[in-house]
C-alpha atoms as one frame of an Amber mdcrd trajectory, in Angstrom:
protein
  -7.655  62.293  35.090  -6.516  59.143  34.408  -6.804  59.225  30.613  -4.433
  62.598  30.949  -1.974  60.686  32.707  -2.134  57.761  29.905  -1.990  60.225
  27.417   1.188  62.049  28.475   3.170  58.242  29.372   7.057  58.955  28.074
   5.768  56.502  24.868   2.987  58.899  24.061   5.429  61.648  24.098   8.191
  60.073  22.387   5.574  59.206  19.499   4.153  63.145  19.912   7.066  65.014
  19.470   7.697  67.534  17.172  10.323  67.280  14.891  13.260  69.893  14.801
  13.685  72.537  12.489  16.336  70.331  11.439  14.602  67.684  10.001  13.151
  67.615   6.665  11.755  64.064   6.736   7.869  63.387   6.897   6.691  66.656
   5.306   4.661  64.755   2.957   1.638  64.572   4.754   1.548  66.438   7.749
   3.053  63.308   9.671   0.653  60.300  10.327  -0.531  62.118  13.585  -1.647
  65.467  11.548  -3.286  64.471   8.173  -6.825  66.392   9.428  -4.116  69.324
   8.993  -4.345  68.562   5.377  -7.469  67.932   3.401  -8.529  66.342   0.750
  -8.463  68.375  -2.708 -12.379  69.685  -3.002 -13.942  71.165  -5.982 -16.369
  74.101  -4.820 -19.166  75.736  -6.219 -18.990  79.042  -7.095 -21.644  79.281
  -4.667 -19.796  78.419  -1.458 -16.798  80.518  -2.424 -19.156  83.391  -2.725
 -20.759  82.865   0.609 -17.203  81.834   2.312 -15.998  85.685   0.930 -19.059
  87.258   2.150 -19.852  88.036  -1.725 -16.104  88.596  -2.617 -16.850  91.856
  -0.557 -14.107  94.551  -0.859 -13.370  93.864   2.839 -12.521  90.593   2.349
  -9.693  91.078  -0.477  -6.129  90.216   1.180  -4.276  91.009  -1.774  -4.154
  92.212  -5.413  -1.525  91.626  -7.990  -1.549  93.839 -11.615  -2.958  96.813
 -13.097  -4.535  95.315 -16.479  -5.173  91.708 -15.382  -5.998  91.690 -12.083
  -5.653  88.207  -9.459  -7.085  88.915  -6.131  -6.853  87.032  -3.350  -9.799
  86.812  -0.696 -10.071  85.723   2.686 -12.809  83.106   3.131 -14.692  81.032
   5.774 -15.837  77.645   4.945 -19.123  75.829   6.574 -16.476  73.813   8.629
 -15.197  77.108  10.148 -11.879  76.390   8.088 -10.359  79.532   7.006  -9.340
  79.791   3.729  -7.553  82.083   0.626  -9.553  81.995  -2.481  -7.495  83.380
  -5.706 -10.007  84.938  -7.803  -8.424  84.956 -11.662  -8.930  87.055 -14.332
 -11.269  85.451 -16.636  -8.915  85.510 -19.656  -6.419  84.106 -17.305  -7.365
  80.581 -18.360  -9.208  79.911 -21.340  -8.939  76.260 -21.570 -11.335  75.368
 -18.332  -9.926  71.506 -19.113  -6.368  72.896 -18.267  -7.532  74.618 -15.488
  -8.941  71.716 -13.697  -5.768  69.311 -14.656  -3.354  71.862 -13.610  -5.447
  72.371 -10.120  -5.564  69.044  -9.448  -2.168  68.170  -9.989  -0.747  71.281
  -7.665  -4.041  70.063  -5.041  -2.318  66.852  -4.994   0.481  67.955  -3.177
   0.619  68.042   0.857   3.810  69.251   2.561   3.925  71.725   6.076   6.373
  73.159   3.565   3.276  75.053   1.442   0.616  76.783   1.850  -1.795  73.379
   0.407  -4.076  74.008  -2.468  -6.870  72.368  -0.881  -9.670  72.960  -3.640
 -10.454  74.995  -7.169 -13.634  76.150  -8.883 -14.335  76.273 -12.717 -17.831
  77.228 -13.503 -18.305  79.260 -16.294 -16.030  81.859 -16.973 -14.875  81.670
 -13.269 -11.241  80.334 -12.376 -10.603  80.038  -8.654  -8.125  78.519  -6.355
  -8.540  77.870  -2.407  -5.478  77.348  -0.297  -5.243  76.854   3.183  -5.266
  80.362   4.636  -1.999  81.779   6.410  -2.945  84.759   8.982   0.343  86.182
   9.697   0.977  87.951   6.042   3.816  87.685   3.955   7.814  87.394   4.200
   7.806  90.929   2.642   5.840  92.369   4.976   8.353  90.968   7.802  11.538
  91.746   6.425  10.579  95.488   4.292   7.601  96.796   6.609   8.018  95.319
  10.131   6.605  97.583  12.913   7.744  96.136  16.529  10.618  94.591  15.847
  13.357  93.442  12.696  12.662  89.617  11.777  15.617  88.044  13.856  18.692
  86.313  12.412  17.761  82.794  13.537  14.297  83.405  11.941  15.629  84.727
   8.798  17.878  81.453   8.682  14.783  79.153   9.194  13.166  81.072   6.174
  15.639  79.952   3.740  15.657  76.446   5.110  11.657  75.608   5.256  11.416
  77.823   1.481  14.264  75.258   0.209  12.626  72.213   1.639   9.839  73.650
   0.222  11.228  73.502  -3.193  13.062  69.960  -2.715   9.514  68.695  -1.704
   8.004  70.253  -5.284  10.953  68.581  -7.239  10.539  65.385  -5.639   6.702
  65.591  -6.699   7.613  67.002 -10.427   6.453  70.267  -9.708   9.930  72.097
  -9.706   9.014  75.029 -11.969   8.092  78.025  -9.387   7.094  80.983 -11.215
   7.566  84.886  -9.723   9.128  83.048  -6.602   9.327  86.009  -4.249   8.737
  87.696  -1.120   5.448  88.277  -1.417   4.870  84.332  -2.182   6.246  83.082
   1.307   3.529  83.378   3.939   3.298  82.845   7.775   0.944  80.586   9.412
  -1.047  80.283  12.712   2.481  78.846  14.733   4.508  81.609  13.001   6.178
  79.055  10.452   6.999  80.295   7.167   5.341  78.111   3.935   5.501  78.636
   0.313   1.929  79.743  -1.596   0.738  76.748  -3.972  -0.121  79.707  -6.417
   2.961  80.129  -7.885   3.172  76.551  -9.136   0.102  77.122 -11.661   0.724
  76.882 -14.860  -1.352  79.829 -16.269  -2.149  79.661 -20.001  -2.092  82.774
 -20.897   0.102  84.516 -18.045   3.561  81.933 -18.865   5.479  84.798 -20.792
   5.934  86.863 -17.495   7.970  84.889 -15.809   9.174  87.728 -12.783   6.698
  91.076 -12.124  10.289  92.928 -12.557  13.420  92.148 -15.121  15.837  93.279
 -12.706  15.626  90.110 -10.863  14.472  88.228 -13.551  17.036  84.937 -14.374
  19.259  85.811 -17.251  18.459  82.691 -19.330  14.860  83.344 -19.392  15.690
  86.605 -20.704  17.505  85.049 -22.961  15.234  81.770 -24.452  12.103  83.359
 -22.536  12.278  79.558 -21.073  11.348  78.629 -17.095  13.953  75.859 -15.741
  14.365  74.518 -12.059  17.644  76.467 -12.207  15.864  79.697 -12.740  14.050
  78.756  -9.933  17.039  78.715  -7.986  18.061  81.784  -8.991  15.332  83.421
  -7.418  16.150  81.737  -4.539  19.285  83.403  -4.425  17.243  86.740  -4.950
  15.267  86.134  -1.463  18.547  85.478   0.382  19.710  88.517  -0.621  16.105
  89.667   0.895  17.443  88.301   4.048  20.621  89.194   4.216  19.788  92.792
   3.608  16.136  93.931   5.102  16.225  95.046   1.088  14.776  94.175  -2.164
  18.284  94.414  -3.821  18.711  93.874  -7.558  21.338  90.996  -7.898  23.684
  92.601 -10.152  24.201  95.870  -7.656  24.451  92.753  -4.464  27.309  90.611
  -6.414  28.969  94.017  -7.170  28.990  94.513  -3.438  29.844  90.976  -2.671
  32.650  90.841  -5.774  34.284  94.020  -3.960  34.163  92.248  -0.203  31.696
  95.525   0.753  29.365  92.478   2.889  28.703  95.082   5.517  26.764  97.240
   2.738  24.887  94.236   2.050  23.916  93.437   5.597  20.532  94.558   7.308
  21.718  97.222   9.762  18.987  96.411  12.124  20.522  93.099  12.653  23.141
  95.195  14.578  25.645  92.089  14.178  23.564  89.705  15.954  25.065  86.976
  13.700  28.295  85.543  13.478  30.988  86.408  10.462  30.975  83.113   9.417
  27.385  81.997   9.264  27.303  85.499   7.270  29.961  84.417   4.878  28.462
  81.480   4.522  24.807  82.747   3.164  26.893  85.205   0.870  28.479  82.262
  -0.664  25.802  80.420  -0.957  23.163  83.156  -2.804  26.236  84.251  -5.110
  26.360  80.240  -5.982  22.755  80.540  -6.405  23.072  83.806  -9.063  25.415
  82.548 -11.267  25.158  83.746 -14.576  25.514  79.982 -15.933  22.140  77.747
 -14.970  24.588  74.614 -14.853  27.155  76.268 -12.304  24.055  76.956  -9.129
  23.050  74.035  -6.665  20.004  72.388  -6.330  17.313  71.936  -3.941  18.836
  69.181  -2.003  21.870  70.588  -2.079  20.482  73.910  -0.553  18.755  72.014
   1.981  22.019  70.250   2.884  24.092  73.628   3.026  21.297  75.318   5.109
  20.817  73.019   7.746  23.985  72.999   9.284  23.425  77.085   9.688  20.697
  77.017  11.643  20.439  78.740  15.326  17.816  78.267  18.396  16.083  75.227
  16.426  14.193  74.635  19.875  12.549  77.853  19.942   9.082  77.998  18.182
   8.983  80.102  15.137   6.208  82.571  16.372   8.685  83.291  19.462  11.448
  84.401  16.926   8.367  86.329  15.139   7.327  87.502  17.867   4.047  86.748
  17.274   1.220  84.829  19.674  -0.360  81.996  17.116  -3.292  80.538  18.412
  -2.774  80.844  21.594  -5.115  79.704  24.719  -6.561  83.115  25.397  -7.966
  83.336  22.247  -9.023  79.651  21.926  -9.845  78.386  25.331 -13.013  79.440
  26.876 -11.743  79.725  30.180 -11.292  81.874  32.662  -7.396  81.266  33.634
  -6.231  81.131  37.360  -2.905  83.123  38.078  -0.842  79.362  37.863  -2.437
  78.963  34.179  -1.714  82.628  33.228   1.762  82.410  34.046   2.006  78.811
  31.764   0.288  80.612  28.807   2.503  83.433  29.003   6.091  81.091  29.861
   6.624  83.097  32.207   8.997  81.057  34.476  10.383  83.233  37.229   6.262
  83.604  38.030   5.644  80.030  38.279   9.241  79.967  40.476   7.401  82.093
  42.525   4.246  80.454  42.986   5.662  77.254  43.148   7.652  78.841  46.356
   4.668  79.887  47.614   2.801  76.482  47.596   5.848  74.651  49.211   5.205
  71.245  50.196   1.514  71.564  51.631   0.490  68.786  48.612   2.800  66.858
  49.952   1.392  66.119  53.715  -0.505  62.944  53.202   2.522  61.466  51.530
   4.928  62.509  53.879   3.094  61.506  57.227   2.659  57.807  55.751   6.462
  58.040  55.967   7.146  59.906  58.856   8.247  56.924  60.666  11.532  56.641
  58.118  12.958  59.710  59.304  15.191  58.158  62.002  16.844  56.000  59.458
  20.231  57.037  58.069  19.311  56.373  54.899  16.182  58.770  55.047  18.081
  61.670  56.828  20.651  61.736  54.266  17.297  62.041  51.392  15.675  64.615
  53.413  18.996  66.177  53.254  19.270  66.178  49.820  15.905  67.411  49.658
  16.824  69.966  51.947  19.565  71.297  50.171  17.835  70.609  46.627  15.133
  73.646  48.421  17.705  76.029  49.374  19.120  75.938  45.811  15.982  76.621
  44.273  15.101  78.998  46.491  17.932  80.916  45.635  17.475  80.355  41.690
  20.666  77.576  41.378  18.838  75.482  39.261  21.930  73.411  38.261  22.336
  72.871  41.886  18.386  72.033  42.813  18.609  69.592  39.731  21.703  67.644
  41.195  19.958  67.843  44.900  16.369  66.842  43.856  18.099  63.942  41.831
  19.782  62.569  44.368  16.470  62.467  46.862  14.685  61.276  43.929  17.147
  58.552  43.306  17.093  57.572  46.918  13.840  56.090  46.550  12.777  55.980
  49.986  10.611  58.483  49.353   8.047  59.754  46.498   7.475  63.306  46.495
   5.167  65.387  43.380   6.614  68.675  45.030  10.049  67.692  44.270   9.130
  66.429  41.014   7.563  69.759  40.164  10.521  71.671  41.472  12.895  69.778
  39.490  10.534  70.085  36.407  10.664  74.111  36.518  14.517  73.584  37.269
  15.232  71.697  34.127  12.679  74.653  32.040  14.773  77.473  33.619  17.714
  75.141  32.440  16.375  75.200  28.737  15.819  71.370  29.282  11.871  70.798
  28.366  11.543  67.169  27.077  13.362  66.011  30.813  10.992  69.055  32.575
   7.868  66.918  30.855   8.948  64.008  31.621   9.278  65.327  35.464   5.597
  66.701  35.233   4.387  63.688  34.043   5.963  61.627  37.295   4.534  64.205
  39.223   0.747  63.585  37.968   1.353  59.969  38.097   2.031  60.207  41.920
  -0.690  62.881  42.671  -3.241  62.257  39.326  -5.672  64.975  41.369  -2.867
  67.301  41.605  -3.446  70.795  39.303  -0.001  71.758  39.560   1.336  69.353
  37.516  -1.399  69.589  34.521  -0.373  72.773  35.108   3.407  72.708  34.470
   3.215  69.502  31.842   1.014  72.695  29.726   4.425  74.720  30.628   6.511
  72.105  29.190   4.516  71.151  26.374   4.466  75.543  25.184   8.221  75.575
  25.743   8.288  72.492  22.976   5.862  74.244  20.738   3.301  71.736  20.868
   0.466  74.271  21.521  -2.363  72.099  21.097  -1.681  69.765  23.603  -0.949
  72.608  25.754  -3.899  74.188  25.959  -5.858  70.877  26.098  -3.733  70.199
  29.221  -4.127  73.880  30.338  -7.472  73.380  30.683  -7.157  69.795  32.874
  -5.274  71.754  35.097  -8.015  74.584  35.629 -10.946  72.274  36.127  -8.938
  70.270  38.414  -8.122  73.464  40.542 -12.098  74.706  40.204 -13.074  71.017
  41.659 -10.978  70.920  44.510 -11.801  74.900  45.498 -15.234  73.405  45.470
 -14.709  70.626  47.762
């Protein structure tokens, strides 16, 4: 246990942290601590994609696109286990297998959290086909035009436009700021419920560079003028997918600026947000898509610019995206070969007013050995006036006054004449029910330090470290917790 307790030191979590939704810095790459995310650009055999697609079988297809030429996408499994999406092209798509390659290697070059990575290509023959890292949790049209459960929340819906711009600053910044058929359908969800932008689009097809947009309506007016791709009309159809998110709609910009021209923003608003947003961050995203359509390529902002105007919109940026999605990622139960006790259920499923109650339940019994040693303190002033705080610190949490327990449990823990795990636990769900998680960690962390045998806090450190999003690390710790309460239920 003691390599746990190394692991989870206040330096290792400093260094561990994920960075906010806030923060567009370090995309390139994963981050030092998550380039196996990312892997090298691969050149398969037409061989291996066959056998990852199960023979390109019918029930592997995850999506088609045209009626003439058609592109379809596959799901795939690689040796490695990897899952991936294989884009299986027409073969008049590209003629030139030498442009093919260049083109493939150029986008497979790229690596940003931002995309959905081109990871490898295969030209053999008269076969053209691209493999991507795969994204299980469909598209952005499926979210905001077909949702079942539940309308893709505001906060969400802002995050979208902010990761899809960074996305695009990222490309620019790499030369690759022509985006062709930018859309709905080209923004995908991934295993933590973040959205990323599909690689695909920034092909360069050969043959397929006339059709700019699958539909003229939303089609940027200079291309339908000079029949020309610029990052501006790239832009543009940024603007379009705002619109997307402002309205639940695929609405045809020159009907949205009429609305927006005439002040008629309630028309234009998704009436399943049922005003969960504020009239100013609305205004705001109104202003900035109509900047976005202008008729004159010069007059809309770019990338960075979008970045900048988006960021200071954002809402809950603590919350994990597949909470707002309401979706589970990977989570332990499907991952962790385990049989969970009730403790570990009720950290998998953040379900804090359980854990309340089972840390109620426990009490101090872990705490007996400690407390004996020091029994002989208690006539002191000094340690009555702890054990008071401690004393009050329990009634507070009992009763669910977490900002009270917090100030109690402080004050016994800053008294330092005695060291407690229970009360570091207690104060660790306090600062959780407090929305608080880095100080609840660091709490859970104390708590193993002082007890390194003790399952309740590997227990609530996998608590803190699901409330950051850091699911990994989670379950890993998840399962420390479990064999540590399956050892001492043997002994």
């Amino acid at each position: 246990m003691g390599a746990r307790c190394s692991k989870f030191s206040l330096c290792w979590f400093q260094s561990h942290l994920k960075p906010s939704v806030l923060e567009s810095s370090d995309l390139e790459n994963g981050g030092k601590s998550d380039r196996n995310a990312f892997p090298s650009f691969t050149e398969f055999s037409f061989e291996q994609l066959k056998a990852a697609t199960s023979g390109f079988s019918s029930d592997s297809v995850v999506s088609e696109h045209g009626e003439k030429a058609p592109n379809v996408v596959y799901k795939g499994k690689l040796d490695n286990d990897r899952w991936i999406a294989v884009k299986r092209f027409n073969r008049l798509a590209w003629p030139d297998p030498r442009q093919f390659l260049e083109e493939a290697r150029t986008v497979g070059s790229l690596r940003s959290e931002r995309l959905a990575n081109l990871i490898g290509c295969c030209c053999e023959a008269e076969e053209r086909l691209l493999v991507a890292e795969f994204m299980p949790y469909e598209t952005l049209a499926k979210h905001l035009f077909h949702w079942e459960s539940q309308p893709m929340k505001w906060a969400m819906r802002l995050r979208v436009a902010l990761y899809l711009a960074q996305a695009l600053e990222y490309c620019g910044s790499k030369g690759r700021a022509l985006y062709h058929d930018l859309n709905a359908y080209r923004i995908l969800f991934d295993k933590d419920g973040n959205p990323r932008l599909s690689c695909f689009g920034l092909m360069k097809n050969s043959r397929d560079g006339k059709s700019y947009s699958t539909n003229l309506a939303f089609t940027p007016p200079e291309y339908l003028r000079t029949g020309r791709v610029t990052p501006e009309s790239v832009v543009y159809s940024f603007g379009t997918l705002l619109l997307d998110l402002l309205s639940g709609k695929h609405i045809p910009p020159s009907h949205a600026l009429d609305l927006i021209r005439g002040k008629n923003f309630l028309m234009l608003m998704d009436s399943a947000l049922e005003g969960h947003f504020s009239i100013d961050d609305r205004t705001e995203l109104v202003r900035l898509a109509s900047r976005c359509l202008q008729y004159e390529a010069r007059e809309r902002p770019n990338a960075k610019s979008l970045v900048a105007a988006l960021i200071s919109l954002q809402k809950e940026t603590e919350v994990p995206s597949y909470v707002l999605m309401g979706i589970h990622g990977e989570t332990a139960s499907s991952t962790l070969p385990l049989s969970l006790t009730p403790f570990g259920e009720a950290c998998l499923r953040k379900d804090l007013t359980a854990i309340h109650e089972i840390l109620e339940k426990i009490g101090y019994k872990d705490d007996e050995g400690i407390a004996n040693e020091l029994s002989f303190q208690m006539w002191t002033n000094q340690m009555q006036e702890t054990l008071n705080s401690k004393k009050h610190g329990d009634a507070a949490f009992r009763a669910k006054d977490f900002a009270t327990s917090i100030d109690c449990y402080t004050q016994f823990i800053d008294g330092g004449t005695m060291v407690s795990p229970t009360v570091y636990a207690r104060r660790c769900l306090s600062y959780l029910m407090s929305e608080m998680p880095q100080e609840a960690l660091g709490d859970a962390m104390q708590a193993q330090v002082v007890s390194p045998d003790w399952s309740t806090a590997s227990y609530l450190q996998a608590a803190c470290l699901f409330s950051l999003g850091m699911e990994t690390d989670a379950q890993e710790t998840l399962k420390d917790g479990t064999d540590l309460e399956a050892k001492r239920n043997k002994n």
